[in-house]
RODREN-248136 format. One line per 3 residues: their letters; for each residue x, y, z of C-alpha. Coordinates in pm, whole numbers. Layout:
<rs>
a) X:Y:Z; ...
</rs>
This chain:
<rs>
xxx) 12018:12423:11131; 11628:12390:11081; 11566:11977:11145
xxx) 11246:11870:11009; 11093:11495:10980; 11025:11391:10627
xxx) 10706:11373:10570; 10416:11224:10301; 10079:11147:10228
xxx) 9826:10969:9954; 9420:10998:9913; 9087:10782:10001
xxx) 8665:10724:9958; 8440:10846:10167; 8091:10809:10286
xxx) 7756:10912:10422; 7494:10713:10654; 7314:10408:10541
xxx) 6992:10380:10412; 6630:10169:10439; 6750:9801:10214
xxx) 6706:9819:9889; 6898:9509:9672; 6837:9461:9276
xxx) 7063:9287:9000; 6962:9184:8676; 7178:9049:8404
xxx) 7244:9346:8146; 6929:9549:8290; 6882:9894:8358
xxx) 6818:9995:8745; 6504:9984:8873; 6298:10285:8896
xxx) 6341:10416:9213; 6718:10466:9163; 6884:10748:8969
xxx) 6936:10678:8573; 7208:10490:8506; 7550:10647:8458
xxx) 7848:10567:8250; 8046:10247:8304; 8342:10242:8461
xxx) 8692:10148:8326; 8635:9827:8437; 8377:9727:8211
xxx) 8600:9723:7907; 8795:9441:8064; 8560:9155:7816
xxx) 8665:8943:8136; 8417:9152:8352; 8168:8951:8538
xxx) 8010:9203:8822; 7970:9534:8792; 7759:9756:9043
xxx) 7691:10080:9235; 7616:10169:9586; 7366:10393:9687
xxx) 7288:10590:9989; 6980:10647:10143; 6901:10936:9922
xxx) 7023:10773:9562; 7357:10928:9584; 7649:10740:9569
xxx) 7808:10582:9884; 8162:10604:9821; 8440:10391:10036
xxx) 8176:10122:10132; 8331:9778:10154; 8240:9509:9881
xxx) 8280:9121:9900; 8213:8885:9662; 8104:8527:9855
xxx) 8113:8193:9687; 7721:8031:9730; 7753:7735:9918
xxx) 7820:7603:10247; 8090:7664:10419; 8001:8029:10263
xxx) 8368:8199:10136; 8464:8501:10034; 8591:8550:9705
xxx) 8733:8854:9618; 8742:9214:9895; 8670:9577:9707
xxx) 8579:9881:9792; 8373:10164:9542; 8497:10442:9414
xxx) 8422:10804:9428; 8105:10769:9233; 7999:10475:9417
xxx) 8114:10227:9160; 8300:9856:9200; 8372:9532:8986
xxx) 8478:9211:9053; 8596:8936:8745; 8784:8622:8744
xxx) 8592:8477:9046; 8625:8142:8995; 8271:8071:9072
xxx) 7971:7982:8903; 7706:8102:9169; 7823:8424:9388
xxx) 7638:8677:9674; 7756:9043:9659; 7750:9175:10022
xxx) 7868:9593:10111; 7901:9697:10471; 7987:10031:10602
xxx) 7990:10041:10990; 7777:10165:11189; 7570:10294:10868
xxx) 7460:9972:10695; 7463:9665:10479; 7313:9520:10135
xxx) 7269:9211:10060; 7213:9114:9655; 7018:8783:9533
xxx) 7222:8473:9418; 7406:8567:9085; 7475:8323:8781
xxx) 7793:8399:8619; 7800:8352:8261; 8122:8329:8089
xxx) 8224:8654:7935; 7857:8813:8022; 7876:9145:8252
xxx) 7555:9163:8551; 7459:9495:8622; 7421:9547:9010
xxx) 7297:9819:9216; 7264:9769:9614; 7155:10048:9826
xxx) 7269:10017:10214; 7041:9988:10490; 7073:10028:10816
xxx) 6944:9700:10961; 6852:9583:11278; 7046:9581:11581
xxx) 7193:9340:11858; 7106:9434:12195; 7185:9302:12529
xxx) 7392:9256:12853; 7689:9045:12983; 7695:8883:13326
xxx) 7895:8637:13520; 7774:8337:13646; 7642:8514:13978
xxx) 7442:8751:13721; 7713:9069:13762; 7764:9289:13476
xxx) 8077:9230:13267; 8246:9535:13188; 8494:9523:12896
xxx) 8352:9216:12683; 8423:9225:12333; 8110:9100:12121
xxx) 8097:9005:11727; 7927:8857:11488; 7989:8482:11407
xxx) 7923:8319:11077; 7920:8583:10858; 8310:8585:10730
xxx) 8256:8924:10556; 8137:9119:10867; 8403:9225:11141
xxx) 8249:9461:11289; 8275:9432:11708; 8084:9637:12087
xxx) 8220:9641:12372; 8005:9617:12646; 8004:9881:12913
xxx) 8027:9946:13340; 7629:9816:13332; 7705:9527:13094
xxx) 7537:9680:12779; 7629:9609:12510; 7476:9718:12119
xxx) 7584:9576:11781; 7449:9783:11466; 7303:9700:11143
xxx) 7297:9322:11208; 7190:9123:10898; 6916:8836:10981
xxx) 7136:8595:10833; 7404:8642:11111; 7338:8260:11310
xxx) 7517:8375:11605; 7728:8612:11860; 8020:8551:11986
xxx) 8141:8740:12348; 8517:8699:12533; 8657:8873:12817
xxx) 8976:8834:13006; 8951:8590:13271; 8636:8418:13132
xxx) 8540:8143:12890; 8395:8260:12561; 8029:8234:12492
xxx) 7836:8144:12174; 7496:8274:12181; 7256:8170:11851
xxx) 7026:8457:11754; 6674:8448:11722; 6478:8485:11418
xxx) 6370:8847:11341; 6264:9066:11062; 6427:9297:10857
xxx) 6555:9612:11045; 6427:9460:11333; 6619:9505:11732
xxx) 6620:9173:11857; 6771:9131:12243; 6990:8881:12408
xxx) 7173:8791:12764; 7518:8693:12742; 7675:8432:13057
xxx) 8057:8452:13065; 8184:8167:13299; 8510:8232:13497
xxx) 8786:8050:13442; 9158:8062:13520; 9452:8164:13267
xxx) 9647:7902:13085; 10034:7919:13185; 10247:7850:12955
xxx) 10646:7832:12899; 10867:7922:12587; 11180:7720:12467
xxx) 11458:7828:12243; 11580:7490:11991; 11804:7395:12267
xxx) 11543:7379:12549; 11619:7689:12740; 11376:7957:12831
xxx) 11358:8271:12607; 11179:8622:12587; 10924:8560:12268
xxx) 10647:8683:12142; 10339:8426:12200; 9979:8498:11921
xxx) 9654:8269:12008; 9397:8243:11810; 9507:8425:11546
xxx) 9266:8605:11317; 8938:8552:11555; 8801:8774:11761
xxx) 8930:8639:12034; 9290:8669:11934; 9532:8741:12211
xxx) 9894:8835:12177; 10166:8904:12530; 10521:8799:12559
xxx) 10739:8554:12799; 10915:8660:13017; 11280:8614:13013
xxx) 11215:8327:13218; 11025:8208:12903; 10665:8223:13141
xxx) 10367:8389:13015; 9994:8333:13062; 9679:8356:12807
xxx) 9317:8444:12890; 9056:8165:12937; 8889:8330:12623
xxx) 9161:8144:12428; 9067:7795:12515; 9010:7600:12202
xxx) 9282:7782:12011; 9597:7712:11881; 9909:7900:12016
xxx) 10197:7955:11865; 10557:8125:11981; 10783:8387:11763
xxx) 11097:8511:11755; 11294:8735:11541; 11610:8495:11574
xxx) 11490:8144:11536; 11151:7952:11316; 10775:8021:11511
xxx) 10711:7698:11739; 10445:7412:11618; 10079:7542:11700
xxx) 9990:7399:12053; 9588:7379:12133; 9487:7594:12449
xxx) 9363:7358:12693; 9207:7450:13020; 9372:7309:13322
xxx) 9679:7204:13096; 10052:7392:13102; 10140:7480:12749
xxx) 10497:7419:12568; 10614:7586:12276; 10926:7517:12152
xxx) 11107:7739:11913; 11277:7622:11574; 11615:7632:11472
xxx) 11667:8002:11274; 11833:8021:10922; 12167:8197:10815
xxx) 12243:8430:10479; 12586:8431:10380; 12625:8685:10102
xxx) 12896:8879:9912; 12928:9242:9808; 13085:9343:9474
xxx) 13111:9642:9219; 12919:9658:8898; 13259:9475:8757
xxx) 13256:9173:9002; 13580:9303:9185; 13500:9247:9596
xxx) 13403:9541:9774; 13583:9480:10081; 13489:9768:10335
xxx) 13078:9829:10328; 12769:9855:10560; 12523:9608:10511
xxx) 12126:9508:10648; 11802:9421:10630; 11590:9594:10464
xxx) 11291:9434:10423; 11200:9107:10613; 10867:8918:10522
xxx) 10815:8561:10736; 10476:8324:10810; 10425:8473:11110
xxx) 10558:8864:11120; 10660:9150:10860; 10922:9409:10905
xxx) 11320:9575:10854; 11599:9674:11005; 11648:9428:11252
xxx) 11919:9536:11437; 12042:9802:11209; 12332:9784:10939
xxx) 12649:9589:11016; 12969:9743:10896; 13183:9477:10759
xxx) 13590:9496:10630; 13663:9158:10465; 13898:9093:10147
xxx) 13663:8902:9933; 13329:9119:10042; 13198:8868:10233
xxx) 12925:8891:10508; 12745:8625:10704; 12399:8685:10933
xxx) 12316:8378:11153; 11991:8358:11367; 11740:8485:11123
xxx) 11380:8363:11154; 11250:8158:10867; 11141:8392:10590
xxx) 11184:8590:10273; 11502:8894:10309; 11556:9145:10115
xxx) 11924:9273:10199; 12084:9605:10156; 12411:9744:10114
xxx) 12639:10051:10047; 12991:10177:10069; 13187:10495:10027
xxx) 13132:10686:9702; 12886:10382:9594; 12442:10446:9651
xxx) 12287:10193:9826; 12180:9837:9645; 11957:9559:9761
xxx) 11983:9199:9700; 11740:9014:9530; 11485:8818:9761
xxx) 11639:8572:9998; 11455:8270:10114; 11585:8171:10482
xxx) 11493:7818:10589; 11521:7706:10931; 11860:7516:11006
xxx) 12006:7591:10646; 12202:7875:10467; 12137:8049:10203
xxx) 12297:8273:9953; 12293:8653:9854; 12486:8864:9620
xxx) 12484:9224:9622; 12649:9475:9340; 12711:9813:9408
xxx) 12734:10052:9115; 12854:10367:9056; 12498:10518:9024
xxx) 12392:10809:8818; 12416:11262:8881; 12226:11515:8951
xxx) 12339:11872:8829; 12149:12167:8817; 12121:12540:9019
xxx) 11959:12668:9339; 11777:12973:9316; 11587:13203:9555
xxx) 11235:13345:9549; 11412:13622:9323; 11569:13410:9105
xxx) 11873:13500:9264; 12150:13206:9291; 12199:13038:9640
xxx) 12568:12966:9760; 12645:12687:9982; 12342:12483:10020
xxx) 12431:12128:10131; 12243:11825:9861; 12231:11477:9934
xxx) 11946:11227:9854; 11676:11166:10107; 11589:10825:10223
xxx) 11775:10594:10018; 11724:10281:10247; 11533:10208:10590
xxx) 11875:10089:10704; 12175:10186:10539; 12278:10522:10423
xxx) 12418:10764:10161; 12727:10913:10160; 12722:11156:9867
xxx) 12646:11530:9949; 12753:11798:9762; 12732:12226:9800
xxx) 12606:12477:9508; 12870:12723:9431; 12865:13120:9411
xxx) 12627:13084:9091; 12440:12838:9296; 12517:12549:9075
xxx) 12578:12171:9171; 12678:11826:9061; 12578:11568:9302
xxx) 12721:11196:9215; 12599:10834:9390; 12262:10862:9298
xxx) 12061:10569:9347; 12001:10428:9023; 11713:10233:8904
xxx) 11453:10329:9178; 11258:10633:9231; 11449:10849:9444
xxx) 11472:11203:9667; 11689:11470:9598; 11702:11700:9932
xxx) 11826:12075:9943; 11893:12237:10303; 12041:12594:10372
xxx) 12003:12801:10664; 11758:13035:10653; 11526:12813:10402
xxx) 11311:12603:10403; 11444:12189:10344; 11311:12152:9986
xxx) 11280:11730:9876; 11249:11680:9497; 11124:11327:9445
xxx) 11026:11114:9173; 11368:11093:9000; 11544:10827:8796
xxx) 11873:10808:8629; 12033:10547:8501; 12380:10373:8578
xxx) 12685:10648:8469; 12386:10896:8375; 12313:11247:8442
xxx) 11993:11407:8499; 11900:11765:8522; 11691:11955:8813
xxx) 11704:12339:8891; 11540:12406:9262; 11402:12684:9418
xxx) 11386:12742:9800; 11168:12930:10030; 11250:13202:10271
xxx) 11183:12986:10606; 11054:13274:10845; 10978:13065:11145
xxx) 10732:12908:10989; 10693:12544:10866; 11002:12437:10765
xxx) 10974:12139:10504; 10835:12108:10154; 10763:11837:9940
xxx) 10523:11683:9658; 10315:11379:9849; 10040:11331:10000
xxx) 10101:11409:10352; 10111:11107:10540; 10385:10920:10741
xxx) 10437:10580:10673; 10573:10331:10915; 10651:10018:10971
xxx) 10491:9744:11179; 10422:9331:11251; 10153:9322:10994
xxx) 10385:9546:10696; 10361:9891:10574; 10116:10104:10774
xxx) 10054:10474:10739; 10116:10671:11112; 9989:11033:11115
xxx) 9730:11137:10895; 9795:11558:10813; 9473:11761:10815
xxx) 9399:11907:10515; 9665:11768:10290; 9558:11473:10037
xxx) 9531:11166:10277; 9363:11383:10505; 9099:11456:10256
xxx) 9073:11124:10102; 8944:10957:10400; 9247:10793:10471
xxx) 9349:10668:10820; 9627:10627:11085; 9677:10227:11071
xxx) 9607:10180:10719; 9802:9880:10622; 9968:9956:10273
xxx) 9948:9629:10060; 9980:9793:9697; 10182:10114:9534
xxx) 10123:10162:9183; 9994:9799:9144; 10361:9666:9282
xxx) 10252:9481:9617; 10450:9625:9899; 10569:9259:10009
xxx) 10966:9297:9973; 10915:9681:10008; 11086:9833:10302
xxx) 10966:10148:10490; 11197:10369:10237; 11083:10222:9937
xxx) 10691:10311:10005; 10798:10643:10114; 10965:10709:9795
xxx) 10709:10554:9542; 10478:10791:9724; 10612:11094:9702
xxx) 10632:11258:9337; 10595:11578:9168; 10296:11793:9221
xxx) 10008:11648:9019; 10084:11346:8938; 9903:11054:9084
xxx) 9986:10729:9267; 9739:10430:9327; 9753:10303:9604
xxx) 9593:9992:9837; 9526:10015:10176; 9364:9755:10447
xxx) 9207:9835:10714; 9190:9647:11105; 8837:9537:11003
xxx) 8927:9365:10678; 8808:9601:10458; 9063:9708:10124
xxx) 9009:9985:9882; 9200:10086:9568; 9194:10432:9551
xxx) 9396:10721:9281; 9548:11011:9490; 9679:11347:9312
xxx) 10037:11450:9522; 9977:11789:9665; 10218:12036:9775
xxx) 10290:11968:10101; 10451:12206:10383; 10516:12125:10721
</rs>
């Protein structure tokens, strides 16, 4: 029998190389001159609450889709406001900024930056914006050691400037080149393993103009360290220093609870995690100085599982299916636990601090999750989780021809990261089906599979509790070829410390041509943040019936987030 992964995918912005500066807003005001005649508003500016709305331009006057957009609060310390991204016609809007004075900055590395004038917000007054990017001036130079030896390896950013992340690495000769530097950035910042890091304050320059600087790592030792479970003894942990700078480092203990952190950490807090117990206190990173981090005492859930009439359900799997905590994201730790117990009763001890999302199922019975669970450190808390009957699925299987399909096995596809479905069901003679235990609810995937054919996955469904819903399928003659098809948009999606990521990007499908990328941190599906969504859930609010759409919001490692519409595509694999 063919196996095949499941597979899916969504859509993205993309964009074209930066330009020579060019910044203009004015309050209700066309653009100026030089740039194209204005175009329609978008959608956003019927929203009366509207404050910003602009355009990006290239080089050339076109639009500059999928450049980054901040909105900064005027004053010092400098903050951003709000994170965007424009559209396919180079469009963006921020509202509800909570500011009276604000800077619009867009950055699209290594093409460019624009930088617009202080804007007054007016209550319930739109400003019309139009930045084109520029290409700047660059950051040039060399890292040495204090005998005047190139440093190979250095990282190098930009300090000060909280909406620019972009980062060089300096090479075997100690070179080193940062692009499209803004004149405002006050400093750069350079770390290496095994060496202090260095501050270096820029020198005034013009606009667009290279300016050149030498960078002096000093050596110093790593900081040892040691890691402590609540009652003292040493433990295999994760250990995260300076978190969220560019100097952030992240290695584990060993199970002698040892580890050590680069001398580009000093001045930084520290802090230990574990999936069992609460993240240790943050403990500064002092040179010369042993670090301790002790771990916190974990939580417990203690739950029950019932039927949609509140009788116990006394034999069931249960686990995690979503897990969202200060200081990591994630599911299915450990797997599902199968649990026999009279009154449905299930407890979990040694859970970090956190919010859980639980799930459950049982013969004949879909899958259910629990509400969100709040674990505290040394305390229990409480979950309930109800089982229902769940809805059918009835229709035929047909060939290319039309002709009916005997014995093809249906069951639904990725009902839960962690626990799974037991209903399945086989077409008859005249290739018809009933298939009971459908999740109920929740969008979800019906999946066909025959020898022979190719695995066809139906998503997008609902049904309600005790309901029936109708869907005829038709299957492909699999002929060595790919052997899976689906509506999506022909990305994987996985899991990781930060939340929902997408893994492979598919060439040519949807994502592929959207601009999207592997590492894209999902943080929105339709507007729903992904928060208590588990790997399944994403995967399933994703997929959906050839042309329709899905919006989605993605992050990216550099900070940037876009909002972007994606058409599901057929997708074969």
């Amino acid at each position: 029998m063919l196996a095949v992964p499941a597979a899916l995918a969504v859509g993205v912005l993309l964009l074209r190389p930066a330009p020579r500066p060019v910044a203009s807003s004015a309050a209700t005001s066309p653009a100026p001159a030089s740039a194209p005649p204005p175009e329609p508003a978008p959608e956003a500016a019927a929203d009366v609450d509207a404050e910003i709305l602009g355009r990006i331009l290239d080089a050339d006057g076109n639009p500059a889709p999928g450049t980054a957009v901040h909105a900064l609060q005027v004053g010092s310390p400098s903050r951003v406001l709000a994170d965007g991204a424009s559209d396919a016609r180079g469009r963006f809007s921020f509202a509800r900024l909570g500011a009276s004075t604000v800077r619009v900055v867009a950055d699209r590395d290594p093409d460019g930056f624009a930088i617009s004038a202080d804007l007054r917000i007016l209550a319930r007054r739109s400003i019309d914006l139009t930045l084109v990017l520029s290409a700047g001036g660059a950051i040039l130079g060399t890292v040495v050691d204090g005998a005047d030896h190139p440093v190979a390896g250095a990282t190098l950013a930009v300090d000060g400037l909280p909406w620019l992340t972009r980062k060089a690495t300096s090479d075997a000769a100690g070179a080193f080149r940062l692009p499209a530097v803004p004149t405002e950035a006050p400093t750069v910042v350079a770390f290496a393993s095994g060496y202090r890091t260095a501050r270096v304050p820029l020198p005034r320059r013009e606009e667009a103009t290279d300016a050149t600087i030498r960078v002096r790592l000093d050596s110093a030792p790593p900081v040892s360290g040691d890691v402590h479970d609540p009652d003292g003894k040493p433990v295999h942990a994760r250990v995260v220093a300076c978190e969220g700078q560019p100097s952030e480092a992240r290695v584990e203990s060993g199970d002698d609870g040892t580890f050590q952190l680069p001398a580009s950490t000093f001045g930084c807090s520290a802090v230990a995690q574990h999936d069992e117990y609460g993240p240790s206190d943050p403990a500064m990173v002092t040179e010369g100085r042993r670090l301790l981090l002790e771990l916190k005492s974990g939580g417990a859930i203690e739950g029950t599982v019932v039927d949609d009439r509140g009788a116990a359900v006394t034999a069931f799997s249960v686990g995690i299916e979503s897990f969202m905590g200060a200081q990591k994201r994630g599911g299915g730790n450990g797997g599902a636990r199968k649990v026999e117990d009279p009154r449905g009763a299930f407890r979990w001890d040694k859970l970090a601090p956190g919010d859980y999302v639980l799930s459950a199922s049982a013969p004949d019975k879909p899958p259910a999750r629990s509400d969100p669970v709040t674990v505290t450190a040394g305390a229990v808390a409480r979950a309930r989780i109800v089982l229902s009957p769940g809805g059918t699925v009835v229709g035929h299987v047909y060939d290319e021809r039309r002709a009916p399909i005997a014995d093809v096995n249906m069951s639904f596809d990725t009902v839960s990261s962690v626990v799974g479905s037991s209903a399945s069901a086989k077409t008859d003679a005249s290739g018809q089906y009933r298939l009971d235990g459908a999740p109920s609810g929740t969008p979800f995937t019906l999946r066909a599979q025959k020898d022979g054919f190719r695995i066809r996955l139906v998503s997008g469904l609902h049904v309600d509790p005790r309901a029936t819903v109708t869907r005829d399928l038709v299957l492909t003659s699999y002929d060595g070829g790919p052997g899976l098809e689906l509506g999506g948009i022909g990305a994987n999606v996985t899991g990781s410390p930060e939340g929902i990521a997408f893994g492979a990007i598919y060439p040519g499908d949807p994502a592929d041509r959207a601009g999207l990328k592997a590492g894209d941190r999902v943080i929105r599906v339709d507007g729903e943040d992904t928060d208590h969504m588990s790997v399944a859930d994403t995967i399933q609010r994703l997929r959906g019936e050839v042309g329709t759409t899905v919006g989605v919001s993605v992050a990216r490692a550099n900070g940037e987030t876009m909002d972007v519409f994606i058409t599901r595509a057929a997708i074969v694999h």
